[in-house]
N, C-alpha and C positions, 0 to 999 in steps of 0.2 A: 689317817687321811683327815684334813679339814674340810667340815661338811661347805664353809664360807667361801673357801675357793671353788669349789664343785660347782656351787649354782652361781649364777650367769644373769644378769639384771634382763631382763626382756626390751629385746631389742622393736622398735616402732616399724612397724612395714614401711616399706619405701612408699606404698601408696599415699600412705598420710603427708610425707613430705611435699611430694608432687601435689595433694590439695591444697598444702598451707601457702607453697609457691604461686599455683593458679590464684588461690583468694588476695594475693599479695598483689597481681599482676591485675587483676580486674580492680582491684583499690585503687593501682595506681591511672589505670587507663581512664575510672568513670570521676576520680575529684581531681587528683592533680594535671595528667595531661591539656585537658580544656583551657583548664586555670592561664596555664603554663604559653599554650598555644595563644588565648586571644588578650594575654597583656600587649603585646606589641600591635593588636589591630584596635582600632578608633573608629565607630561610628558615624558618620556624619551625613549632614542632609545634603540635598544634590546645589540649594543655594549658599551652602560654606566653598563645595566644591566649583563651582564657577566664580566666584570670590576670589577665591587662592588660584584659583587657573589666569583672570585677570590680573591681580596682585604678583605674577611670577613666581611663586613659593613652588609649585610643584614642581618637582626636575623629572619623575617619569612615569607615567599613565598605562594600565592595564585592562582593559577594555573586556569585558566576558557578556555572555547574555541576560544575565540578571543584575548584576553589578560593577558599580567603576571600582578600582580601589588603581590608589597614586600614592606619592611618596613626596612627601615634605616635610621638612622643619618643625618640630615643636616650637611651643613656646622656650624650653629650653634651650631651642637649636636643637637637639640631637634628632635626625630622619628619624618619622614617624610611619608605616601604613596605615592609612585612610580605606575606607571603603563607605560608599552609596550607592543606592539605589540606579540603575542605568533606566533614563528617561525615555528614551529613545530620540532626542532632539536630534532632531535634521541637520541642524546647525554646526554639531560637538565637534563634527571632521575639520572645519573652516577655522572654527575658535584654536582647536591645537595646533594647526596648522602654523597660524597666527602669533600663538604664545612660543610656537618654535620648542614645542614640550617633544622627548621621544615617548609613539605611544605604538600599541600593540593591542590585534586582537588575538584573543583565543581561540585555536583551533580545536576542539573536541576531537578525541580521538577516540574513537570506537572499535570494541574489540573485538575479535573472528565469534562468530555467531557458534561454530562448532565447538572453540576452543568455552564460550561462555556456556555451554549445552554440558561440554563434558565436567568443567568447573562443575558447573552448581548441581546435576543429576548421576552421572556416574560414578564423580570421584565419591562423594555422599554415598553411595548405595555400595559400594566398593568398600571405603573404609570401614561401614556398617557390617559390612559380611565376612571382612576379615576379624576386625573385634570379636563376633559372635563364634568363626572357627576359633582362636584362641581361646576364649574364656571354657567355650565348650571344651578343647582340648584340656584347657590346665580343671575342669572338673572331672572330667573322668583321670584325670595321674591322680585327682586326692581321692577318687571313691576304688581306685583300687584296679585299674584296667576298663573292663569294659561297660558299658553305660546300665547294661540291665544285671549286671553281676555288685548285687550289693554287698556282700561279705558269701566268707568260705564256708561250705556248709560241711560239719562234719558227720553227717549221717549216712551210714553204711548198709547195703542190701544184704540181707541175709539168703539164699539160699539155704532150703530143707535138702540133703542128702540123699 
């Protein structure tokens, strides 16, 4: 027999895999997703935005509670997203109106109070308590069956005759 063929390179737990995967997935969420996300958004003050709302450049206006963001033209031409500040001007309805822009508010949509109860406290406490029977379970198979049986005892009662 070859002793070379017999033994067997020691294979990685698949748990390690699954950490190198997660650390790969968090890398990519916390530098490149953002990155990635706010190249195509452009800051700008609320006096650029009435500017370009006057000058026609904006072709269509999104309107939320804390900010405007529109779409227009780079300098290169290619449509850009813009976002400012929302001022609350009395005015903004009359101006759009006016520039003949299509604009739009956002409706917030709010989710079932029960379904965000059970999201964030049950499921959480659920996942929790299945993890814990598993892990439980897979240590009493490696200690051998049952939780307070730590190994087989071989000592034997004697009975005097």
């Amino acid at each position: 027999m070859n002793d070379a063929n017999d033994r067997k390179s020691p294979k990685k737990p698949l748990l390690y895999y699954y950490g190198v995967a997660l650390l790969i997935i968090i890398l990519l969420n916390a530098l490149i997703m953002p990155a990635l996300q706010n190249m195509s958004i452009v800051e700008v003050s609320y006096n650029t935005f009435i500017a370009d709302l006057n000058a026609g450049k904006i072709k269509e206006i999104q309107v939320e509670d804390e900010q405007i963001a529109y779409l227009a033209p780079n300098d290169k031409g290619r449509d850009t997203v813009y976002v400012t500040g929302n001022m609350n001007d009395p005015n903004l309805t009359s101006q759009l109106l006016e520039a003949d822009v299509s604009f739009d508010k956002v409706i917030p949509n709010e989710g079932s109070p029960i379904l965000n109860f059970l999201l964030g406290w049950i499921l959480p406490i659920v996942f929790f308590v299945v993890i814990g029977q598993l892990l439980s379970r897979f240590m009493m198979n490696r200690m051998g069956g049952n939780a307070m049986t730590f190994g087989k005892s071989n000592a034997k009662v004697y009975v005097e005759a």
